[in-house]
N, C-alpha and C positions, 0 to 999 in steps of 0.2 A: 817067367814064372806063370803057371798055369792057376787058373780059379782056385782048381783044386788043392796044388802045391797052397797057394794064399791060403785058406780056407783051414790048412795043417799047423797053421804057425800059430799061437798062443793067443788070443785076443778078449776083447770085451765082450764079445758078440754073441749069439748064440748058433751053433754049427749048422751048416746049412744041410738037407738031407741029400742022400748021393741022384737023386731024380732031378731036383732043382741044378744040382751042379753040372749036370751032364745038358741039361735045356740051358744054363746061360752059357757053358763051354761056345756049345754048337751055335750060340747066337755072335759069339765076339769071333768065332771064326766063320762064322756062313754072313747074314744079310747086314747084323752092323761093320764087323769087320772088314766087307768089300765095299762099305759106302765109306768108309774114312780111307783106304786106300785110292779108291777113286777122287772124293775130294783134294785128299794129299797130291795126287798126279794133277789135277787141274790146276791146282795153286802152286806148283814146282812149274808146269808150262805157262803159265803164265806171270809167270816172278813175281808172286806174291813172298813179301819180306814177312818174316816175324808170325809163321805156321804154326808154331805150338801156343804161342798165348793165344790166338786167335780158335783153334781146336780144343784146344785145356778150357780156354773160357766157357766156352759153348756148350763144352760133355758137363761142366759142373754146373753149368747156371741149369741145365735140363735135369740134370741131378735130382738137385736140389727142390726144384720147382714139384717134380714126382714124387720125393720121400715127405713134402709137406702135401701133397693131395693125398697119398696115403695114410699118412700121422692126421690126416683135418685139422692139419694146421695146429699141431703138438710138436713146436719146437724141441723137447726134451726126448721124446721119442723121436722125430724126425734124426736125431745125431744119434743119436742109439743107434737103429739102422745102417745109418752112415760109419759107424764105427769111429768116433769123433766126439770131442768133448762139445757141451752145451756152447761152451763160449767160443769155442773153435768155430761153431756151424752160426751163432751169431755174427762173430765178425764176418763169415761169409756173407751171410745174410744180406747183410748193409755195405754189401759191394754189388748186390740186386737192386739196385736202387728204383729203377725203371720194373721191378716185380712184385707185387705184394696181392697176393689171390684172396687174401684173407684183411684186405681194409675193413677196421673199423671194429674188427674184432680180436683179441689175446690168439685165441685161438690155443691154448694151451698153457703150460706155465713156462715163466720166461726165465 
């Protein structure tokens, strides 16, 4: 299913404009989508076990890390974005444990 298809389905979100959709299209198939192919081949030659939690890990903890530098660290908006309930992107949250850009401050409402 393509961005765009996603993008067509019923959501909380607010719809992206067709300029945005066509620049992230062209990114999941041009420079990110040939670095995780290529990753993926390094890690199948060399028998790496257990490829998707180790990639799934990785694409959300970076996620995540970007929707709170954007949000300034406004957890409520940051799962806006994400399309994802508050509590949802909390429990993610606190499986960052080793991440917190915003020590010492809310940084938004919780």
């Amino acid at each position: 299913m393509s961005i765009k298809d996603r993008n067509e389905l019923p959501d909380r979100t607010s719809r992206l404009d067709e300029q945005a959709l066509g620049k992230a299209e062209a990114l999941m198939q041009g420079r990110i989508g040939h670095s995780i192919d290529m990753l993926v081949e390094y890690m199948i030659e060399n028998n790496v076990r257990g490829i998707h939690p180790l990639i799934m890990g990785e694409v959300e903890r970076r996620l995540i890390i970007k929707v709170l530098e954007r949000s300034r660290g406004n957890k409520v908006q940051a799962a806006k974005m994400l399309g994802i309930s508050r509590n949802t992107f909390h429990r993610k949250i606190r499986m960052l444990d080793d991440f917190n850009p915003f020590s010492g401050e809310d940084g938004g409402e919780s």
